[in-house]
C-alpha positions in Angstrom: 19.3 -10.1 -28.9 21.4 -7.7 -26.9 21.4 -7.1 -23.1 21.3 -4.0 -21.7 22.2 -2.4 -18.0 18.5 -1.1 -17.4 17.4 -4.9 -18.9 19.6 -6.6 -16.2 18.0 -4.6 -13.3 14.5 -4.1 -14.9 13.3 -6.7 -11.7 15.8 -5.1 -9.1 13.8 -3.9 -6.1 13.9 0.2 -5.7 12.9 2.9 -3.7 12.5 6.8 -5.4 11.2 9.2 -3.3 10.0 12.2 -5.6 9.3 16.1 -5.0 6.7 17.1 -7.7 6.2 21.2 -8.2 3.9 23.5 -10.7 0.5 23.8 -10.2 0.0 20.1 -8.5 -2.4 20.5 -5.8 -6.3 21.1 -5.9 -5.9 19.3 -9.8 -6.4 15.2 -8.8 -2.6 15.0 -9.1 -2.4 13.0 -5.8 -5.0 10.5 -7.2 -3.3 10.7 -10.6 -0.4 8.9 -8.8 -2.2 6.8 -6.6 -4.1 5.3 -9.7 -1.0 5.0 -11.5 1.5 3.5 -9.1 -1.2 0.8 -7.6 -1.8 0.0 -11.8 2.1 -0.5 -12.0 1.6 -2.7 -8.7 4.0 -0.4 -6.5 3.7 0.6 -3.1 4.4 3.4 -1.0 2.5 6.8 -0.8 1.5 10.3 -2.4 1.1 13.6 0.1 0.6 17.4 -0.3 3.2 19.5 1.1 3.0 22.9 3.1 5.3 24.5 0.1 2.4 23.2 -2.2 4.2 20.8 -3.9 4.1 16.8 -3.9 5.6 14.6 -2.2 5.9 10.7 -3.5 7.7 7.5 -2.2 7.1 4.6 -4.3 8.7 1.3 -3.7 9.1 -1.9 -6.3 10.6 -3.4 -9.1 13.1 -0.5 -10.7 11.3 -0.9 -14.1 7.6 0.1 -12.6 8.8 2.6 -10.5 10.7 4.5 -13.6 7.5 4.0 -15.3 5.5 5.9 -12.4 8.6 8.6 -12.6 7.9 9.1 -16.1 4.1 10.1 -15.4 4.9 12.2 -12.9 7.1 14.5 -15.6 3.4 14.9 -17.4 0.8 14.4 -14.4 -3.1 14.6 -14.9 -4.6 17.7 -17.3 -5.9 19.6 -15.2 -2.2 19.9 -13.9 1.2 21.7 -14.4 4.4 19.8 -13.4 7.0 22.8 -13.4 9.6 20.8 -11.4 10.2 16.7 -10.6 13.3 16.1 -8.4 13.5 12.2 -8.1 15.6 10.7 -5.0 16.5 7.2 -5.9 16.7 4.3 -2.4 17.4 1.4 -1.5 14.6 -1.0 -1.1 12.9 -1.3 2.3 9.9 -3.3 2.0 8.0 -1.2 4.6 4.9 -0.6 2.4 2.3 -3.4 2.0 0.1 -0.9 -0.7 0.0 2.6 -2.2 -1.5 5.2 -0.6 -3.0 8.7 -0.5 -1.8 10.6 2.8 -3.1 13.9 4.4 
């Protein structure tokens, strides 16, 4: 069986902070990604921005958290993701849960 980088790093501790945009407010999207991160057992939080997009910082093992980047590229139906610009981190460990902010 053969190793790969992403295998090596799969339990690496990250941070992404993500601006979603398209029609991504009013739709359930910011309980979309609650839902999903706390399923992938991430931390962090999920807001609305003024510009209505969406603003997400997730924290946790890199393989979860690309998993939660890759539903953010398709979001919940009643939802259009036009836009995702991912920010990848360092780890901080300031989170103890995920979270829906106002």
């Amino acid at each position: 069986m053969t190793t790969t980088a992403s295998d090596n790093h799969a339990d690496e501790l990250s941070r992404l902070e993500v601006t979603v945009r398209g029609s991504v407010q009013g739709v359930g999207f910011r309980y979309f990604v609650s839902d999903t991160a706390r399923k992938l057992g991430l931390t962090g939080w999920v807001r609305n921005l003024f510009d209505d997009s969406v603003q997400v910082v997730a924290e946790g093992p890199r393989e979860k958290v690309e998993q939660l980047l890759q539903e953010l590229y398709h979001g919940p139906r009643a939802g259009r993701v036009d836009q995702v610009h991912p920010n990848w981190q360092g780890f901080r460990g300031e989170f103890d849960r995920f979270e829906v902010r106002f």
